[in-house]
C-alpha positions as CSV (number, residue, x, y, z in Angstrom):
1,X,-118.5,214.7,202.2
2,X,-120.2,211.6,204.2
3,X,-122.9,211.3,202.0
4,X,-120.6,210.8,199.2
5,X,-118.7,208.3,201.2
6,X,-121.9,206.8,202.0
7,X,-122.9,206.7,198.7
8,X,-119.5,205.7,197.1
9,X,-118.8,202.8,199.4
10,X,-122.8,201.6,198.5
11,X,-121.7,201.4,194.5
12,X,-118.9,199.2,195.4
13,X,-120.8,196.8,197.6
14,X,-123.2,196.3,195.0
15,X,-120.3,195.5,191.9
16,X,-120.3,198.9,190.7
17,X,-117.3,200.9,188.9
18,X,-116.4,204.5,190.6
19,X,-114.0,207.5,188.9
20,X,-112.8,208.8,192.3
21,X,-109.8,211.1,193.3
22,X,-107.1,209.3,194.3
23,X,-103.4,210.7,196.3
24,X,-101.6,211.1,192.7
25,X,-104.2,211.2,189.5
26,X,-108.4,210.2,189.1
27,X,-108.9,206.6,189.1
28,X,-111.3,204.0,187.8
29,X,-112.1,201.3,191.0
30,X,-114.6,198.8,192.4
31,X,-114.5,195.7,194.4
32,X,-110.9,194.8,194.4
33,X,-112.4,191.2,195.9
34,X,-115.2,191.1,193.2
35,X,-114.0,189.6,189.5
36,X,-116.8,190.6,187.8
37,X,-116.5,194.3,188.8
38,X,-112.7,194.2,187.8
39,X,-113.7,192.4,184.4
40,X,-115.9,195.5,183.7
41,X,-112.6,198.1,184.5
42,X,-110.9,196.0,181.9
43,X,-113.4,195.7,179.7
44,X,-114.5,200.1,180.0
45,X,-110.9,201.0,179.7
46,X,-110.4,198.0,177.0
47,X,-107.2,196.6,178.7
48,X,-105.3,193.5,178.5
49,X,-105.9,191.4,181.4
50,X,-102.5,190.7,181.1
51,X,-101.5,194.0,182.2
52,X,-102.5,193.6,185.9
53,X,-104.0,196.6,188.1
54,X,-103.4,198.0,191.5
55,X,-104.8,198.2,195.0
56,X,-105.6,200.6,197.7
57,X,-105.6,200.4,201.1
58,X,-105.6,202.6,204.3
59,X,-103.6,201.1,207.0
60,X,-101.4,197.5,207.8
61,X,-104.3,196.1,208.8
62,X,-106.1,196.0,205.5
63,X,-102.8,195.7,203.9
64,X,-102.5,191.8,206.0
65,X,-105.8,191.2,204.9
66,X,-104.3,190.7,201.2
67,X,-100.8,189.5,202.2
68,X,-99.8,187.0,204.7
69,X,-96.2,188.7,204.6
70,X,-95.1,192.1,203.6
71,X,-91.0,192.5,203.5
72,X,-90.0,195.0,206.2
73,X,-88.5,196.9,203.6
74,X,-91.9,198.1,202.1
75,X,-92.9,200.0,204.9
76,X,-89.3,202.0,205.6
77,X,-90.1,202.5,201.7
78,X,-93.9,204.0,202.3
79,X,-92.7,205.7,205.5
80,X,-89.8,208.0,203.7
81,X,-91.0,207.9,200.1
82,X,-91.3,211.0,198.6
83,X,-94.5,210.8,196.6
84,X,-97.1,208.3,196.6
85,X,-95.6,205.0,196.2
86,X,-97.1,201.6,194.8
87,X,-95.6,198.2,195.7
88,X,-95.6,195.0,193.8
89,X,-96.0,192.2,196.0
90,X,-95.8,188.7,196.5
91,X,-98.6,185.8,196.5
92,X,-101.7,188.0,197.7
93,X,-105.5,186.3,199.0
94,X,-108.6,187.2,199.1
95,X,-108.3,188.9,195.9
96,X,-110.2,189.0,192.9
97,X,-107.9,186.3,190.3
98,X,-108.3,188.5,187.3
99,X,-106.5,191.3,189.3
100,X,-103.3,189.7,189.7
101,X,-100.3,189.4,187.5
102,X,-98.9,186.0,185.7
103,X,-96.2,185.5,188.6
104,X,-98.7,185.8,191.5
105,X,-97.9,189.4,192.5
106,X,-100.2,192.6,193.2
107,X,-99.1,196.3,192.8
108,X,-100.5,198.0,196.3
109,X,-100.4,201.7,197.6
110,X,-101.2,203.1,200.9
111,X,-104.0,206.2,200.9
112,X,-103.1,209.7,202.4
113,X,-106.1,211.2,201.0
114,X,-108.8,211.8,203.3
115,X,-111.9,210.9,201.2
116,X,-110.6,207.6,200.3
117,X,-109.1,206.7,203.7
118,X,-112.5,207.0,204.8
119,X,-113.9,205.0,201.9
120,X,-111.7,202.0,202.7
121,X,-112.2,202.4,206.4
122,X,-116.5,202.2,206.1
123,X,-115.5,199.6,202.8
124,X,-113.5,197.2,205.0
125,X,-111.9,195.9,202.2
126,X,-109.2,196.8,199.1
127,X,-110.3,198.8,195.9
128,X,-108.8,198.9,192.5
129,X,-107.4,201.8,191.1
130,X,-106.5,201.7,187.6
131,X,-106.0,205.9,185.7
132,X,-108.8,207.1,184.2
133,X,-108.4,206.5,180.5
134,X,-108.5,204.4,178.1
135,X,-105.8,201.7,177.8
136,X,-102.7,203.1,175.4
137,X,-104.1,206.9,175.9
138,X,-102.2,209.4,178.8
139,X,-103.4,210.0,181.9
140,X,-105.6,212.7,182.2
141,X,-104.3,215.7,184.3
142,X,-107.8,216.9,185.5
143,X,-111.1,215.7,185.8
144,X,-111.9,217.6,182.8
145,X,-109.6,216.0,180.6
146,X,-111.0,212.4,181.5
147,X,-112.5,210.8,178.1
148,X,-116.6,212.0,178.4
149,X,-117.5,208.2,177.1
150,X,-115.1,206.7,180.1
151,X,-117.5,209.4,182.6
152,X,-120.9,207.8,180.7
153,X,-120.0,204.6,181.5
154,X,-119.3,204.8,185.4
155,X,-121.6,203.9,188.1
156,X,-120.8,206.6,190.1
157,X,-118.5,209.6,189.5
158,X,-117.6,211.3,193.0
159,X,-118.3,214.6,193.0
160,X,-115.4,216.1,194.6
161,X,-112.1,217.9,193.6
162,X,-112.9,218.0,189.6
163,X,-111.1,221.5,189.6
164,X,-107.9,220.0,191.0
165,X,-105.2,219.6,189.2
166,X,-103.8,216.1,189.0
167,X,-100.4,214.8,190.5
168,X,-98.3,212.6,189.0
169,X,-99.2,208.7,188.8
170,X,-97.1,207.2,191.6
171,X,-93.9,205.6,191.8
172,X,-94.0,201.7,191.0
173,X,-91.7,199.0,193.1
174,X,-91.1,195.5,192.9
175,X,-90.3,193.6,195.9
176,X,-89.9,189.8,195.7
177,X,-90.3,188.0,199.3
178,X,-86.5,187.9,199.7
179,X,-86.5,191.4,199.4
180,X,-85.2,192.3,196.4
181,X,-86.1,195.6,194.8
182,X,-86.8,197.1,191.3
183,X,-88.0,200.5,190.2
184,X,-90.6,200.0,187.6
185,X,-91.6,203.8,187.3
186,X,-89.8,206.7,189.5
């Protein structure tokens, strides 16, 4: 596994696009700090930039190197959450422009899985993760159901897991800075 880490973490330094396990269902990602990498996800999965695309990280202290504040709330809601959980969050740096949504807010989820934790850990900084399809079609459940023209078009597919079966995507919540919450996708 550390040579695919090696070798993962080396496509994403140099702007490149991964399709990568994630903690819920396979991903697209790259550079979440490089807008050209993120312009080539939207462009390969031929998404509106207006729909905007999450982050991953592994740990608070990559999590304040994208938000200067981060409600209390959202970590009682990581630390008892059920199933992998994505928050929306306010005003985030550091971060690629074409990532964010039109009020200045960033979906972000904490990693359990050890091959990514590891990734963002050597990384040292945020990576995208959008599904694996194309925009409008259903997530795939397995890495065999991933479109073969998406898996052309990839930098680097990692090699690991493609007979597991997929979880669901995660659950999506809003929180403003006064901590207000709303349940985009249980």
């Amino acid at each position: 596994m550390n040579e695919t880490i090696i070798k993962t973490v080396e496509i994403l330094q140099q702007g490149g696009i991964i399709l990568y396990p994630t903690d819920t269902i396979w991903g697209i990602g790259c550079d979440a700090t490089n807008p050209e990498a993120v312009q080539k996800i939207y462009d390969l999965k031929q998404r509106s930039e207006a729909k905007s695309m999450l982050i991953l990280v592994n740990g608070e202290r990559m999590l304040y190197q994208v938000f200067n504040q981060v409600p209390e709330v959202a970590f009682q809601l990581w630390e008892f959450a059920v199933k992998p959980t994505t928050l929306i969050l306010d005003n985030p740096k550091g971060i690629a422009k074409n990532l964010l949504a039109e009020d200045n807010s960033l979906g972000v989820r904490m990693v359990n899985e050890p091959f990514l934790y590891k990734v963002l850990e050597r990384f040292k900084k945020p990576i995208v993760s959008t599904s694996a399809n194309l925009s409008g079609d259903a997530n795939p459940n397995c890495f065999n159901e991933i479109n073969p023209i998406l898996k052309q078009k990839i930098d680097f597919v990692v090699p690991l897991y493609h007979d597991k079966i997929c979880k669901n995507p995660s659950t999506i919540i809003k929180l403003t800075a006064d901590s207000q919450v709303k349940i985009i996708r249980k």
